[in-house]
N, C-alpha and C positions, 0 to 999 in steps of 0.2 A: 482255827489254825489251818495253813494250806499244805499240802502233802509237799508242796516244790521249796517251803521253809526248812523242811524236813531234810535231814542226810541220810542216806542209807543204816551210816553207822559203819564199825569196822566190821570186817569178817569176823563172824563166827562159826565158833569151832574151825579154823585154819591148821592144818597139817602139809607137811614135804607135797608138792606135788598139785595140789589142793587149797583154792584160798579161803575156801567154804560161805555158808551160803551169808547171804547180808543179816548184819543184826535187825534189822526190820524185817524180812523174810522169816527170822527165827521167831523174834514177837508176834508176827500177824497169826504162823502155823499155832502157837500155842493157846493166842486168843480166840482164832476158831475152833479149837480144839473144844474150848471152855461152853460156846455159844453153841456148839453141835451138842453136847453134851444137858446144856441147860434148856436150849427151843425145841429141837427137835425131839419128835417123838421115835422110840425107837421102830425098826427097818419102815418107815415110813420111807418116799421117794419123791414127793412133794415140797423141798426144802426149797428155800427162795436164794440159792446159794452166792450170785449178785447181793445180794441183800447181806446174808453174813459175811460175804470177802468182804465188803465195804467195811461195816462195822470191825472188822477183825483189824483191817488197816487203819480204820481211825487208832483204834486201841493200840495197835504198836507205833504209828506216829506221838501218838501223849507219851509212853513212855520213853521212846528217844526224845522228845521233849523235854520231859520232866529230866532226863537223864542229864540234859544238856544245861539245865537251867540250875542244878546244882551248884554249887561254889567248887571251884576246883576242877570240875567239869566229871566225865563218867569216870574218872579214875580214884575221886577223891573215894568215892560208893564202895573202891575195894580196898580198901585201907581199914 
């Protein structure tokens, strides 16, 4: 899958003022979230951090993927 098949997604988290950050942006932070937590060692400073944004952006590309690839598209998900 190529990131440029990919859409951002709509804003999330959107408020007055504020269009909030991309739903891909929210995915990617959460995934590296998960990869910092599960690779790295703790206060180590040797992280290959190239290495986990990539994989953190695959990971929130599939799931706007997958999100997309749903019947009804990401809205039927909150139903």
């Amino acid at each position: 899958m190529k990131s440029d098949q990919i859409t951002d997604g709509e804003p999330a988290f959107p408020c007055e003022g504020f269009k909030g950050i991309s739903t891909r942006d929210y995915f990617a932070a959460k995934a590296l979230q998960s990869l910092i937590a599960v690779r790295c060692e703790p206060y180590a400073s040797n992280y290959d951090w190239g290495l986990l944004t990539a994989e953190a952006y695959d990971a929130a590309d599939a799931m706007l993927w997958r999100r997309s690839d749903v019947p009804g598209g990401a809205d039927a998900q909150q139903s």
